[in-house]
C-alpha positions as CSV (number, residue, x, y, z in Angstrom):
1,X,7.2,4.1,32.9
2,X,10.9,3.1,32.0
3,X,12.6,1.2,29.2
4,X,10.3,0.0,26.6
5,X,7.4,1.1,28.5
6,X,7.6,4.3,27.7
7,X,7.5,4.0,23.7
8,X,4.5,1.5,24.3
9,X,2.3,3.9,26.5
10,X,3.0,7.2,24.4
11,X,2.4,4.9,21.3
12,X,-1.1,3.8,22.8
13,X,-2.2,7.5,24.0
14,X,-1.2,8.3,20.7
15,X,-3.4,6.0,19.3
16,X,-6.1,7.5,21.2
17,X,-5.1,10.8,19.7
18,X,-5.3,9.4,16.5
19,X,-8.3,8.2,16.5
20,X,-10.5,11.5,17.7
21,X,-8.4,13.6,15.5
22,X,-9.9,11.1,12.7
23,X,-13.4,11.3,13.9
24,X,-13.4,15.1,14.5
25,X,-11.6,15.1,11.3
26,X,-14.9,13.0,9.8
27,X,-17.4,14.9,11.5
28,X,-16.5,18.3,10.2
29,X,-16.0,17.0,5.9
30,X,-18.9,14.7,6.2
31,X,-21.6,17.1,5.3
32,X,-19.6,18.6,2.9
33,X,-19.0,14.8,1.0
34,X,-22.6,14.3,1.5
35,X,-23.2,17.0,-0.9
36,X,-21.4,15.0,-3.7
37,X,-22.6,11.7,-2.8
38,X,-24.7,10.7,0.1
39,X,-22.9,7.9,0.0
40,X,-19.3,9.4,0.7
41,X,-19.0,10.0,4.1
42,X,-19.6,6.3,4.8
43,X,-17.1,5.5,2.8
44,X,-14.5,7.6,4.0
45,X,-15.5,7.2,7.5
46,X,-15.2,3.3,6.4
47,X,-11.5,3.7,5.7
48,X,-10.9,6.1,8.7
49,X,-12.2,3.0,11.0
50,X,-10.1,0.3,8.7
51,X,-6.8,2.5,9.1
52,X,-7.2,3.4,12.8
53,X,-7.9,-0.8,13.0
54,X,-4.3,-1.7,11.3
55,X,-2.5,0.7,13.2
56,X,-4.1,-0.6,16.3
57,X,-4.1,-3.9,15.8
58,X,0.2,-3.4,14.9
59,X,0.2,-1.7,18.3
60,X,-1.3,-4.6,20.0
61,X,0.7,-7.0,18.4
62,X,3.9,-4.8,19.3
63,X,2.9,-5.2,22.4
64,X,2.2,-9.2,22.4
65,X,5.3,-9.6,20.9
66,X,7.8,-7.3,23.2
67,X,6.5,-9.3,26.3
68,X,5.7,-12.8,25.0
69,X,9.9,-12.9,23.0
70,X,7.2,-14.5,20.1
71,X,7.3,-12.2,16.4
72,X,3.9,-12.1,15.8
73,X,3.5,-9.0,13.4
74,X,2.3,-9.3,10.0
75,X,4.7,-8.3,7.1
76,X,4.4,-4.2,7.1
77,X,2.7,-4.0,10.1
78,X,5.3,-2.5,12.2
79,X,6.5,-0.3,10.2
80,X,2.9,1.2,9.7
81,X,2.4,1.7,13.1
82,X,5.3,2.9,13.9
83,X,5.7,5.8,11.3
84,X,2.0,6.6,12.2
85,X,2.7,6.2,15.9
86,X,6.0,7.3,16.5
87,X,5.6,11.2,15.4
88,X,2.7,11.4,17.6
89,X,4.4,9.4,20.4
90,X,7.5,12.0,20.4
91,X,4.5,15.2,20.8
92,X,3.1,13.7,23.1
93,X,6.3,13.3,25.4
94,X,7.2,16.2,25.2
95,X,4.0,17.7,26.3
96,X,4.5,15.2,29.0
97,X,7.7,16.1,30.3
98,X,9.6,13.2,28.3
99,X,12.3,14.2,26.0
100,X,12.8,13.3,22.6
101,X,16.1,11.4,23.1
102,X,14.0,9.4,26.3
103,X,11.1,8.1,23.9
104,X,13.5,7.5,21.0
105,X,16.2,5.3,23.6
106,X,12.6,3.2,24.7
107,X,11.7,2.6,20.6
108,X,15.5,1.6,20.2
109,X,14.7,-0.9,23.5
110,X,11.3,-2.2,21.5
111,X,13.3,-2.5,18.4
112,X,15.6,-4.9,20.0
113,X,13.0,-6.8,21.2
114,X,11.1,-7.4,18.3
115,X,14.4,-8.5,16.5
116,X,15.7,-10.7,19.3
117,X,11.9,-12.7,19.0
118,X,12.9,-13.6,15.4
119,X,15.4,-15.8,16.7
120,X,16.4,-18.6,14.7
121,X,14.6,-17.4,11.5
122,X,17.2,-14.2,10.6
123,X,19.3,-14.7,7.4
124,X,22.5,-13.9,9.0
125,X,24.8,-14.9,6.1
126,X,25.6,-10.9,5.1
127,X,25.8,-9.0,8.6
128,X,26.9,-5.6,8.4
129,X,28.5,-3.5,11.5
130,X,28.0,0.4,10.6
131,X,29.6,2.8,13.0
132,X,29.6,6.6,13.5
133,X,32.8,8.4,12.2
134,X,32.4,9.8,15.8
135,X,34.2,6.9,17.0
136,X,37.2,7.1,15.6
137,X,39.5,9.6,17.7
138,X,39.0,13.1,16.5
139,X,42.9,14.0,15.8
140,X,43.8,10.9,14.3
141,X,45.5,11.7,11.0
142,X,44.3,8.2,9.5
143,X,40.7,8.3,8.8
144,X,39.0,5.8,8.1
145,X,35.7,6.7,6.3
146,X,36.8,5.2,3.6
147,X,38.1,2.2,4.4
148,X,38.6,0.5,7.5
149,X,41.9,-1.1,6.7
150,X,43.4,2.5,7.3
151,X,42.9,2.0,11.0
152,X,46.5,1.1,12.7
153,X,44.8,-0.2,15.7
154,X,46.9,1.9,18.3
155,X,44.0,1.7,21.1
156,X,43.5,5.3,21.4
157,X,39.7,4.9,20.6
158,X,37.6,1.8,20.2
159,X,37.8,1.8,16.4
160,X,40.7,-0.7,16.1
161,X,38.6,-3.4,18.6
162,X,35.7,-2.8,16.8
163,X,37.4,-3.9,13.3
164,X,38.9,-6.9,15.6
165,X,35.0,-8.3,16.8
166,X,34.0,-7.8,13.3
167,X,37.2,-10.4,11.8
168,X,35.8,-12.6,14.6
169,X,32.6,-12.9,13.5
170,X,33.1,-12.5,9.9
171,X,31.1,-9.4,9.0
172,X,31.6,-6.4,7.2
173,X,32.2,-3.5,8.6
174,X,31.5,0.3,7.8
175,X,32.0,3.7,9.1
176,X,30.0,6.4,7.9
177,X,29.6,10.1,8.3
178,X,25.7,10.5,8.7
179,X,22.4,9.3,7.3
180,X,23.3,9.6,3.6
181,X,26.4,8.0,3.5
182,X,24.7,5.0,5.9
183,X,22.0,4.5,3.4
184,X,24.6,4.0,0.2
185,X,26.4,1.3,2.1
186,X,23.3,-0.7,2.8
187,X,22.3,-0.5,-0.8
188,X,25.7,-1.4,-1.7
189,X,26.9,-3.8,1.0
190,X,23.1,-5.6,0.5
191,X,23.2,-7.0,4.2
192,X,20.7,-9.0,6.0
193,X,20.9,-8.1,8.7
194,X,22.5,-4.8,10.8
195,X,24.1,-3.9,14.2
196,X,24.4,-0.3,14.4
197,X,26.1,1.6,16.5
198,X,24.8,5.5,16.6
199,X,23.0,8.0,18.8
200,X,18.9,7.6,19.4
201,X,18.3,10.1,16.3
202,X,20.6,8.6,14.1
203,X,19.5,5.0,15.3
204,X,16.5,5.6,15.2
205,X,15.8,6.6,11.6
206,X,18.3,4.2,10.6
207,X,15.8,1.4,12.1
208,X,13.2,2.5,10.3
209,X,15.4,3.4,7.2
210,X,16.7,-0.1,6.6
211,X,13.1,-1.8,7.3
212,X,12.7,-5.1,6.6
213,X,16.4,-5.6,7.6
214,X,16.5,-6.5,10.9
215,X,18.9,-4.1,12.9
216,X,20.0,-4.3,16.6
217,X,20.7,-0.3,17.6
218,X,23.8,-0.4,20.3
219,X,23.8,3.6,21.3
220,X,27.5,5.0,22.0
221,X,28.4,7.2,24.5
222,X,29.3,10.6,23.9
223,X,31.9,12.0,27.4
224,X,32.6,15.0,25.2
225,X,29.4,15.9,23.7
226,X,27.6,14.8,20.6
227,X,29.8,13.6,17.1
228,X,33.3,14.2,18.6
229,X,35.6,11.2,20.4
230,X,32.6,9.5,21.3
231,X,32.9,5.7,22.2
232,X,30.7,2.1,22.8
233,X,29.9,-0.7,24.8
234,X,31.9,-3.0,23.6
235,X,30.4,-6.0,25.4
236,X,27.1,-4.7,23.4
237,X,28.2,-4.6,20.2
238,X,29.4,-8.1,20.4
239,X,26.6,-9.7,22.3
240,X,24.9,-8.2,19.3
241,X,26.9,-9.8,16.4
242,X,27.1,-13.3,18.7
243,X,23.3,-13.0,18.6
244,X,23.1,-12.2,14.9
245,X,25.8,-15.2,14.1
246,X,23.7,-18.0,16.6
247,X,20.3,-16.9,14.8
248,X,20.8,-18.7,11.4
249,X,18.0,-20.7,10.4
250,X,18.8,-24.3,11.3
251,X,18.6,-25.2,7.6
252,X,21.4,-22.8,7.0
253,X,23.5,-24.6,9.7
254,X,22.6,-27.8,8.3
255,X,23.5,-26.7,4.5
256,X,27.4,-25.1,6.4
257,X,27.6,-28.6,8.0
258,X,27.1,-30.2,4.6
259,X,29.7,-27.8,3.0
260,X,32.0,-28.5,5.9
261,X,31.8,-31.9,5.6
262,X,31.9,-32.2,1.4
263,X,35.2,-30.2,1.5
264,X,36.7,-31.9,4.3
265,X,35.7,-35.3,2.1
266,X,37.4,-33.6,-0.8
267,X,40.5,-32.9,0.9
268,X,40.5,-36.3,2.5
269,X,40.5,-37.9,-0.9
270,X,42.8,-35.7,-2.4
271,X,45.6,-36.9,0.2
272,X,44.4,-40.4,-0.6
273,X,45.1,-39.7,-4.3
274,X,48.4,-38.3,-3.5
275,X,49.4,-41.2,-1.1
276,X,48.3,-43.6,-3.6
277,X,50.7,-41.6,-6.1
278,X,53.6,-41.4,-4.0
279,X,53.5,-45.6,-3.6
280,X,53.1,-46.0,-7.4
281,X,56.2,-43.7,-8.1
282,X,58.0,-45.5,-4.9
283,X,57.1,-48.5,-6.3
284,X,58.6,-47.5,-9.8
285,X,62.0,-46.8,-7.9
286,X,62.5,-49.7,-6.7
């Protein structure tokens, strides 16, 4: 298995998993909830069978969607399946052989996917770029975490063309120093929509984190190890914000267009009014 097929096929043996550990799980309380009520362990086994039934259903339709480029899933569905799944699907791995950074780069690669397939439907108005503090070079004396405008741009880490990509595109841009800190500028920066640049961990939860915001994970590279002078793909990062500033809904283009056009009407008239003014007071001259 490779890219996203290795999320997909731990998440369905872990659905398997899931599933006997439920009906062994039923099998050894249901004579004790017959004892209360013989009614009881029909009931629970009912909502054993209607859980394991969303779950797989949101894995099938994970699936559907990843290959046919078409967002299928119902509101909530992925994120049930996956913070069911995704525990499991990381065990299982590793029993397997697969590390943890391995499944969590393929659930990165799904992600994507799924996000990509909601093309032309993303509100794309507020995009936020969040980066690591990792990026920035590790004995610069200007740090940035606070703001971005401390940055003087002298090329000796990607920082400085980051901040240029985001002027291009007109988003915001944020550094932060870990989960926390990540979390706070959502809330406060209220995007709708994210491309984050972090390692599979830190991507990862972040994903799931900032659910229902849709969020294209770019993952950097770390030539010196982990959270020190690492860098990124920039050709990623801004394939990812031309994707996020193409995907408007074609009302929203439509309503720019009209804005466009209303203040280029406005300014036309205003030189009209002016013209007309200048001729009057020529006119007065004379």
């Amino acid at each position: 298995m490779k890219g996203k097929g290795i999320f997909l096929g731990l998440s369905a043996i872990s659905l398997f998993v899931l599933v006997f550990m439920a009906i062994f799980l039923w099998y050894l309380v249901a004579p004790r909830l017959a004892q209360i009520h013989i009614g009881f362990p029909l009931l629970v086994g009912f909502a054993m069978a209607l859980f394991a039934l969303l779950v797989s259903l949101g894995l099938v339709l994970i699936l559907v969607s990843t290959a046919t480029e078409r967002n299928l899933l119902f509101p909530g569905e992925y994120q049930l399946t996956v913070k069911v799944l995704f525990p499991i699907a990381v065990a299982v791995g590793k029993m397997l052989g697969i590390s943890k950074d391995t499944v969590k780069r393929s659930f990165i690669q799904v992600n994507n996917g799924l996000v990509r397939s909601l093309r032309g439907k993303i509100d794309s108005r507020r995009v936020l770029l969040l980066l690591p503090h990792c990026l920035q070079n590790y004995t610069c004396i200007y740090k940035i975490t606070a703001t971005m405008e401390n940055c003087r741009r002298c090329g000796q880490c990607v920082v400085g063309d980051l901040a240029k990509l985001a002027e291009k595109y007109g988003v915001v841009v944020s550094m932060a120093t870990g989960g926390t800190l990540a979390r706070r500028v959502i809330v406060e920066t209220k995007p709708t929509a994210i491309v984050g640049v972090a390692c599979e961990t830190d991507l990862t939860s972040g994903i799931q984190d900032a659910y229902p915001i849709p969020v294209l994970g770019v993952l950097n590279r770390r030539p010196y190890g982990p959270c020190r002078n690492t860098t990124v793909d920039l050709m990623r990062v801004e394939e990812a914000l031309r994707f996020f500033h193409n995907s408007r809904p074609l009302r929203a283009h439509k309503e720019e267009y009209r804005s466009e056009v209303h203040k280029s009407s406005a300014q036309h008239e205003g030189d009209e009014s002016g013209l007309e003014e200048n001729r009057e007071f020529n006119k007065g001259q004379d």
